[in-house]
C-alpha positions as CSV (number, residue, x, y, z in Angstrom):
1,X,-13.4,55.7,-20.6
2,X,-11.3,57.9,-18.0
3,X,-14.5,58.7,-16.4
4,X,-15.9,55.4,-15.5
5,X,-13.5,55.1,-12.8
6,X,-14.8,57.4,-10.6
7,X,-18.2,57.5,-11.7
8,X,-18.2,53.3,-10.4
9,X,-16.2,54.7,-7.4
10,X,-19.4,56.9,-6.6
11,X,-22.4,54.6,-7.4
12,X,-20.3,51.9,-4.7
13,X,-20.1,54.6,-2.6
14,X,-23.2,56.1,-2.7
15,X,-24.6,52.0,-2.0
16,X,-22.7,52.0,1.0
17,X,-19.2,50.0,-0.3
18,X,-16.4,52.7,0.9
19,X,-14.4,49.9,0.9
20,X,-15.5,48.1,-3.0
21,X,-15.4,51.9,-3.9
22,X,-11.6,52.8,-2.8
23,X,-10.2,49.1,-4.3
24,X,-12.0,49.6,-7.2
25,X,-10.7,53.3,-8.1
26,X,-7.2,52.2,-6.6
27,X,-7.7,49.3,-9.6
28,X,-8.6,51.6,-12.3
29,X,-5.3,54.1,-11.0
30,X,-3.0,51.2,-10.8
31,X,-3.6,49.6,-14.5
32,X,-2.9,53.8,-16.1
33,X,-0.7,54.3,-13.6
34,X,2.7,53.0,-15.5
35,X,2.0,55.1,-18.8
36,X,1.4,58.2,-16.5
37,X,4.5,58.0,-15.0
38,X,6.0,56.9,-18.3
39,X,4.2,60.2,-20.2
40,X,5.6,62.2,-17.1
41,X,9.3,61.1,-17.8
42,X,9.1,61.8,-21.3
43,X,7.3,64.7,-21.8
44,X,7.7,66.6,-18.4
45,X,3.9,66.6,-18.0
46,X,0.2,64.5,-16.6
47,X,-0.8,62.9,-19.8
48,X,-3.1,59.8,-18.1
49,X,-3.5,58.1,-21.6
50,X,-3.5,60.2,-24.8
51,X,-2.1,64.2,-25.9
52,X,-4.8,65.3,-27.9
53,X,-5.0,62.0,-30.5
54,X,-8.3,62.7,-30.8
55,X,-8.2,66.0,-32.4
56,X,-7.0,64.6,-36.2
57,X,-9.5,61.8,-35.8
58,X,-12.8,64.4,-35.0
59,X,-10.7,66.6,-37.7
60,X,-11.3,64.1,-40.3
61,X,-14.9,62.9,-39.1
62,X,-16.5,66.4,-39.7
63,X,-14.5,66.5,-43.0
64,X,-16.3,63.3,-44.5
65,X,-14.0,60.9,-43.6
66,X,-15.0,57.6,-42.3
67,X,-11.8,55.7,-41.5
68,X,-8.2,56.8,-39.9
69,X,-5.1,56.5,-41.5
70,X,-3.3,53.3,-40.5
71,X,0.5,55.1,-40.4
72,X,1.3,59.0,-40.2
73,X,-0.5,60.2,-42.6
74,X,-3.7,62.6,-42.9
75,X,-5.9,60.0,-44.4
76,X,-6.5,56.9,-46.5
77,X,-9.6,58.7,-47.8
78,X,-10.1,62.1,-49.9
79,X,-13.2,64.0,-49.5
80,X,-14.0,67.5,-50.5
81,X,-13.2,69.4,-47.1
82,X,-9.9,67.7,-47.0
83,X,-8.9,68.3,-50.6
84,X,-9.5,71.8,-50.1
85,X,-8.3,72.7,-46.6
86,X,-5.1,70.6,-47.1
87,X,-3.1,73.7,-48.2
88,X,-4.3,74.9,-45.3
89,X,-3.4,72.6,-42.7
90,X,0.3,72.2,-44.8
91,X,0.9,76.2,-43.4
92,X,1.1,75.1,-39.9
93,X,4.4,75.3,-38.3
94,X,4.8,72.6,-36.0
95,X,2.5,69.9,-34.3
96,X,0.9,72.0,-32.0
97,X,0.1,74.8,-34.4
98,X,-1.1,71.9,-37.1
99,X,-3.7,70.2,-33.9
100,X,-5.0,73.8,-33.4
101,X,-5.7,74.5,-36.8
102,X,-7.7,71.2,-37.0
103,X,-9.6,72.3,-34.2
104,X,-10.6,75.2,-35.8
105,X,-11.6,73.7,-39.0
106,X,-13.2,70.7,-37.5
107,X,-15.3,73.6,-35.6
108,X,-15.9,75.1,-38.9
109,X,-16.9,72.2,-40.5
110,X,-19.6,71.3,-38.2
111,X,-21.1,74.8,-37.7
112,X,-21.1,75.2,-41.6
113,X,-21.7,71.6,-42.7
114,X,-23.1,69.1,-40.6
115,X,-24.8,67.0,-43.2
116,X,-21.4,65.8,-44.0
117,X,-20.2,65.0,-41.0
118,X,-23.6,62.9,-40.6
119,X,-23.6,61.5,-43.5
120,X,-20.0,60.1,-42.8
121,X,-21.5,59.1,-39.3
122,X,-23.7,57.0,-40.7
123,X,-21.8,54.8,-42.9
124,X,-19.2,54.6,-39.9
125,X,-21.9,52.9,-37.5
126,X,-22.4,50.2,-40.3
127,X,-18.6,50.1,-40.4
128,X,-17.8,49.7,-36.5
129,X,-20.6,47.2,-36.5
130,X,-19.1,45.2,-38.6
131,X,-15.4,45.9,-37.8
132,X,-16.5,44.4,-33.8
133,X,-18.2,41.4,-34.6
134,X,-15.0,40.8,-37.0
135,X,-12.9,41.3,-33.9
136,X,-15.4,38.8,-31.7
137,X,-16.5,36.4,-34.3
138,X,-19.9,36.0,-35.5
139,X,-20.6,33.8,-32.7
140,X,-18.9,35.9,-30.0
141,X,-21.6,38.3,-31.3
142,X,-24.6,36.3,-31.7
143,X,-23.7,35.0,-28.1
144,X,-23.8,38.8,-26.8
145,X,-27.3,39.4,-28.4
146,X,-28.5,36.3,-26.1
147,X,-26.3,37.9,-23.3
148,X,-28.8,41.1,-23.5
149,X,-32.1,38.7,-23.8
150,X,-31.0,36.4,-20.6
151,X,-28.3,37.7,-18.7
152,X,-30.5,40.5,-16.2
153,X,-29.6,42.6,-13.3
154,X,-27.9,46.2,-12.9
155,X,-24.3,45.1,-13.1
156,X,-25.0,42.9,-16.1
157,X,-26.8,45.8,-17.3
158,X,-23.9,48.3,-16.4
159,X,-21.3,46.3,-18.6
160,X,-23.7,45.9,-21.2
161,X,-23.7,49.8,-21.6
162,X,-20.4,50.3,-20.8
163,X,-19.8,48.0,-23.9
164,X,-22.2,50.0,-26.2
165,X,-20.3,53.0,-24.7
166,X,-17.0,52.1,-26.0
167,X,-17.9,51.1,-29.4
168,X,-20.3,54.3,-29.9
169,X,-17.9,56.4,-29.1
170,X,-15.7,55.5,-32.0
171,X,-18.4,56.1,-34.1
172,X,-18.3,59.8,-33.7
173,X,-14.6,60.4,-34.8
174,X,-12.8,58.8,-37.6
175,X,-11.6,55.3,-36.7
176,X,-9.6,52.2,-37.5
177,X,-10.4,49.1,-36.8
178,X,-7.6,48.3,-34.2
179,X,-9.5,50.7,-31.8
180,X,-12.3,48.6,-31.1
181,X,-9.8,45.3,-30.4
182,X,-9.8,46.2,-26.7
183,X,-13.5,46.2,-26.5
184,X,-13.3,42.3,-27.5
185,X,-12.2,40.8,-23.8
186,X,-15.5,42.1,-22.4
187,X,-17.5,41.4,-25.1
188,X,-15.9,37.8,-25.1
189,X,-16.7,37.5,-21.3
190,X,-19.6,38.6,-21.7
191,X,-20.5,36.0,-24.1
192,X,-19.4,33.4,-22.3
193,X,-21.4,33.8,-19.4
194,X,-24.2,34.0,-21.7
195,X,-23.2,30.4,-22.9
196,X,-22.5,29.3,-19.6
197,X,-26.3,30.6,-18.4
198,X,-27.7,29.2,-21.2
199,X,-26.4,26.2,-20.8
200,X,-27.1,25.7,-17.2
201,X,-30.7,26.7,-18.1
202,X,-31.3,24.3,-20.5
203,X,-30.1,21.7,-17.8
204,X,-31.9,23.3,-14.9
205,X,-29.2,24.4,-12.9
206,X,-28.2,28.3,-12.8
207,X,-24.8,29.5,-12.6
208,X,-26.2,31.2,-9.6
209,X,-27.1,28.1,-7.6
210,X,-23.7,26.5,-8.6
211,X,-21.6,25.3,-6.0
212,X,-19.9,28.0,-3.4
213,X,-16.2,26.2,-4.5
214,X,-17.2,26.9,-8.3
215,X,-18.3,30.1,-8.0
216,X,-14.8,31.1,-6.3
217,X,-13.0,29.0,-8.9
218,X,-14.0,31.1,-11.5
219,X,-13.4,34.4,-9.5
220,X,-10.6,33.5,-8.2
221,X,-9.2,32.8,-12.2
222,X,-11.0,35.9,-13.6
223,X,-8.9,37.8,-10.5
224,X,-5.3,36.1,-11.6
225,X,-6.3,37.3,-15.1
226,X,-6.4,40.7,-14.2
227,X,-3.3,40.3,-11.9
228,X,-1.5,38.8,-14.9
229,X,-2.1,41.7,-17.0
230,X,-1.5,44.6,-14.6
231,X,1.9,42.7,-13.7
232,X,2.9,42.6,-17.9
233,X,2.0,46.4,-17.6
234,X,4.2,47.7,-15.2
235,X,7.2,45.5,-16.8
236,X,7.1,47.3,-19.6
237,X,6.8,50.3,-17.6
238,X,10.8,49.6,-16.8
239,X,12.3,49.6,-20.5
240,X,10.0,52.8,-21.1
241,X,12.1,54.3,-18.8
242,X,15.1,53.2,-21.1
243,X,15.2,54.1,-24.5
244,X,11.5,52.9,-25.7
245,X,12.2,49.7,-27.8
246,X,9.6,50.6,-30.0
247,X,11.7,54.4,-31.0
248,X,14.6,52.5,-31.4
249,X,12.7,50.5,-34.2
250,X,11.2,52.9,-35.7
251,X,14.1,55.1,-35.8
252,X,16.2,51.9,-37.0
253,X,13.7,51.2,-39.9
254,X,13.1,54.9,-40.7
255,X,17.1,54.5,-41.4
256,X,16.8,51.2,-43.4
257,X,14.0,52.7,-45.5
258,X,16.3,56.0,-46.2
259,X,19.3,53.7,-47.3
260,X,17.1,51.4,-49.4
261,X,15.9,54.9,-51.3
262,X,20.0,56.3,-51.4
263,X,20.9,52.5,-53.1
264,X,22.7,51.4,-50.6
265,X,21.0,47.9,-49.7
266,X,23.9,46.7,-47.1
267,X,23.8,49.9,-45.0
268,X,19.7,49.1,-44.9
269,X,20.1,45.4,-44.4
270,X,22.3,46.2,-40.6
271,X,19.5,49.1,-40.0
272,X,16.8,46.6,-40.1
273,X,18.8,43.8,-38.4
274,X,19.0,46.2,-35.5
275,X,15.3,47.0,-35.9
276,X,14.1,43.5,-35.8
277,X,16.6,43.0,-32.7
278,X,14.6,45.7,-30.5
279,X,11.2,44.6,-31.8
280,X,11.1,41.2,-32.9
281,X,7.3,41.0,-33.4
282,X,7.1,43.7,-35.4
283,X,6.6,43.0,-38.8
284,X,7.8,46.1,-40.7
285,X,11.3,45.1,-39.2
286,X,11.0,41.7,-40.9
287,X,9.8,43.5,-44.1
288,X,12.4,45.9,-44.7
289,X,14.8,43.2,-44.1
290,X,13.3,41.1,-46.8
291,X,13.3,44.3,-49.5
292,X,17.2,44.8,-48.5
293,X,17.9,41.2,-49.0
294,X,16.0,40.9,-52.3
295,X,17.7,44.1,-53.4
296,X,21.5,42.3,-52.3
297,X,20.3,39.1,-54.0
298,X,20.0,36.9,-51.0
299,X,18.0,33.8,-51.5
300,X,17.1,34.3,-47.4
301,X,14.4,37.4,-48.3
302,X,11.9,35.0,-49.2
303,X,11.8,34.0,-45.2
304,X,11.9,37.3,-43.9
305,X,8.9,38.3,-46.0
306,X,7.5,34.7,-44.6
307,X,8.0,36.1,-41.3
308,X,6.5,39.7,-42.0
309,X,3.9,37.9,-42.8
310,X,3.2,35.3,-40.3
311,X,3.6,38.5,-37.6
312,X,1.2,40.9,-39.3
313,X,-1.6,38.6,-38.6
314,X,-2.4,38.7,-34.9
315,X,-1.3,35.4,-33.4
316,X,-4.4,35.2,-31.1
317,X,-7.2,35.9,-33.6
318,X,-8.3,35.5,-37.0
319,X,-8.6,39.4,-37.1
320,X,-6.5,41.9,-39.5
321,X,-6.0,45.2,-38.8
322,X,-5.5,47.8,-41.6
323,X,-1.7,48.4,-40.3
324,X,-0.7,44.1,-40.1
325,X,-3.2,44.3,-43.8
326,X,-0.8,46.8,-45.2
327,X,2.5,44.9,-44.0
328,X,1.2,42.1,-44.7
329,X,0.5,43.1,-48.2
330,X,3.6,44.9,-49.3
331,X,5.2,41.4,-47.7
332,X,3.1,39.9,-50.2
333,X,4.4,42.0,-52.7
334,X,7.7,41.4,-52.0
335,X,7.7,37.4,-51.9
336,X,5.9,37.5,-55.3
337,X,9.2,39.3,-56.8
338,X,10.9,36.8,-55.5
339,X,9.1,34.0,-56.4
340,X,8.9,35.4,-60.4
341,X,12.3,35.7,-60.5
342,X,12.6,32.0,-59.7
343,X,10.1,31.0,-62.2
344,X,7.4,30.7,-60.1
345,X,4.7,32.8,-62.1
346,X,1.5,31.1,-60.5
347,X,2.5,31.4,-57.2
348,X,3.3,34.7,-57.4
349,X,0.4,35.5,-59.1
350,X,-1.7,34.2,-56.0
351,X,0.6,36.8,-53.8
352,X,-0.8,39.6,-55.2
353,X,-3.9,38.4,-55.8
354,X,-4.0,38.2,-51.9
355,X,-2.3,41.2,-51.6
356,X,-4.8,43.5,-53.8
357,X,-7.7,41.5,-51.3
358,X,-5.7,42.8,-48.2
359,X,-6.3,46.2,-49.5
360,X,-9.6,45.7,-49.8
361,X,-11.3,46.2,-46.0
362,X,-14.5,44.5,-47.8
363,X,-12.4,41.5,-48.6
364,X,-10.0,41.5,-45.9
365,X,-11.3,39.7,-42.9
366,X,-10.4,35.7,-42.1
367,X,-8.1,35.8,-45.0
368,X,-5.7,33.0,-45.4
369,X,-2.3,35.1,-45.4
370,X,0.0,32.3,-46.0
C-alpha cells in the first residue's frame, strides 16, 4: 500500500487539485511518519513500515504453505519443500544470511515448481475469503456486495479496488488471518454507505440530495475519526522512543517462561508480574502468570487464566486471531488443571473441548471463549 500515496497524489494532480494532492500525500506521510522516525532511532536506518517481513512469508508460499506462523516460528504447516530445505535454512548464520537464503530458495521454488506454489494459491484465496468476511461479519460482507451493485462513481470505484487490492495481495504470500484486520474499517465504511444509500433509496431520498448541514455532519465526524487515530499514533510514538513496552514484555515473559522450565515458579511469578505491568492487555502476560501460580499452588491462577482469556479475544469484535486462539487455548488449558484438581471434571472437560476447537481455524470463529 506505500504506493497509493503518491499514485492518489498524482491522479489529484493531474485533475487540477495541487492543493487536495499536497494534503492528501502530507496525510498519508503524517500517519507512517511516527514508526519512520521510530525505525530510524532504533535501527539507524529509513524503514517506512516493514524490514523485509515479507521475504519468510513469499518463502513459505512458493514452498506449499498456505498460512503464516502465528509466533517465531517457520510454520504451522509442513510441506515437502520445507521438510527438505529446513537443514538448509538451519546453516544460516544470522538473520540476514537466513532472509537471503529464503530468497534464493523461494526463487528456486518458483522457477522449478510453480504448480505448488499455485496450488497453495488457490486454497489460500478460499482461505482469505473466508478469513475477511470473518473479520466483517457476514453482513458487513453481504452489505459490500450491494455496495459494488449501487454505490457508482470513480471514487467509489477507486476504494472498491483499493479494497480488492489489499486483500489480493495477501493472497500471494503466506498469511495469517490478523493481516487482513486492517482492511475491515473500509470495508465496514464501505458497507455502511451502502446501507445508508439503500435506505435512502427505498425512501426516495439520496444521500446525495441530503441536507448541506448533514452532509458536513458526517464529514466533519469521519474527519475527527481520522484525527483521533493519527493523534493515538504519534503518542505512542513517545514511549517508542523509551524502552518499547512491548520488549520489555516480551523480554519479561521470555524470563518467566525460562524460570518456569529451571523449577523455579516464584522467580517466574515476579517476571510475569513485571510483564503484565508494561503490557497489561497482553494476554501471554496474564497466562504465564496463571501457569506460575498454579505451579506455587495459588488458588488466584484460575483468574489470571480468566483474564488471558477474556484479553485474547479482541474486545471490539467477535473475531479470533490464530495468536489470541493460541493464548486463548493454552489459557484454556490451564484453567481446566485447575478446575480438575478441584473436582470439577465436567467443567474442565468443556475447557479443552473449547480449547482443541480453538486449534481448529475451521471451528474457531464466533466461539464462545468464556
Amino acid at each position: 500500500l506505500f504506493a497509493v500515496a503518491p499514485v492518489a497524489a498524482a491522479w489529484l494532480w493531474r485533475r487540477g487539485r495541487p492543493k487536495a494532492a499536497a494534503l492528501e500525500h502530507a496525510s498519508c506521510a503524517a500517519a507512517v511518519a511516527p514508526w519512520a522516525l521510530r525505525n530510524a532511532y532504533w535501527f539507524g536506518r529509513f524503514i517506512p513500515l516493514d524490514d523485509r517481513a515479507v521475504t519468510p512469508l513469499a518463502y513459505l508460499a512458493s514452498a506449499g504453505a498456505v498460512r503464516a506462523a502465528p509466533h517465531l516460528t517457520l510454520s504451522i504447516e509442513r510441506t515437502p519443500l520445507i521438510d527438505a530445505q529446513s537443514e538448509r535454512l538451519a546453516e544460516a548464520k544470522d538473520v540476514e544470511a537466513l532472509y537471503d537464503e529464503m530468497q534464493a530458495l523461494t526463487r528456486l521454488n518458483l522457477r522449478e515448481r510453480p504448480g505448488t506454489y499455485l496450488r497453495a494459491w488457490a486454497t489460500r484465496c478460499a482461505v482469505a475469503a473466508n478469513s475477511f468476511i470473518r473479520a466483517v461479519g457476514r453482513p458487513g460482507a453481504a452489505l459490500l456486495v450491494v455496495g459494488l451493485v449501487i454505490l457508482t462513481g470513480p471514487i467509489y470505484r477507486g476504494l472498491f479496488l483499493l479494497l480488492a487490492y489489499f486483500v489480493g495481495q495477501y493472497t500471494l504470500v503466506a498469511f495469517q488471518d490478523r493481516y487482513l484486520l486492517p482492511a475491515a474499517p473500509l470495508a465496514l465504511t464501505l458497507a455502511g454507505i451502502a446501507l445508508a444509500e439503500a435506505a435512502s433509496r427505498a425512501a426516495g431520498v439520496p444521500f446525495a440530495s441530503a441536507p448541506v448541514r448533514l452532509r458536513r455532519a458526517v464529514l466533519g465526524l469521519a474527519g475527527a475519526a481520522a484525527a483521533a487515530a493519527g493523534l493515538l499514533s504519534w503518542g505512542r510514538l513517545a514511549g517508542e522512543f523509551g524502552r518499547p513496552r512491548a520488549l520489555v514484555a516480551r523480554e519479561e515473559a521470555d524470563a518467566g517462561w525460562a524460570a518456569l522450565r529451571e523449577g523455579e515458579p516464584g522467580r517466574a511469578k515476579g517476571r510475569f508480574d513485571r510483564a503484565t505491568a508494561a503490557m497489561p492487555g497482553w494476554p501471554e502476560g496474564h497466562l504465564g502468570r496463571a501457569v506460575a501460580r498454579a505451579k506455587l499452588g495459588d488458588p488466584d491462577a484460575v483468574a489470571d487464566a480468566n483474564e488471558a482469556i477474556r484479553r485474547a479475544r479482541r474486545p471490539w469484535s467477535s473475531y479470533i486471531d490464530e495468536l489470541s486462539a493460541e493464548w486463548a487455548a493454552a489459557a484454556l488449558e490451564a484453567r481446566a488443571g485447575r478446575l480438575e484438581k478441584r473436582g470439577r471434571a465436567r467443567a474442565a472437560a468443556a475447557d479443552l473441548a473449547r480449547a482443541e476447537a480453538l486449534r481448529d481455524p475451521a471451528r474457531r470463529g464466533g466461539m464462545a471463549l468464556h
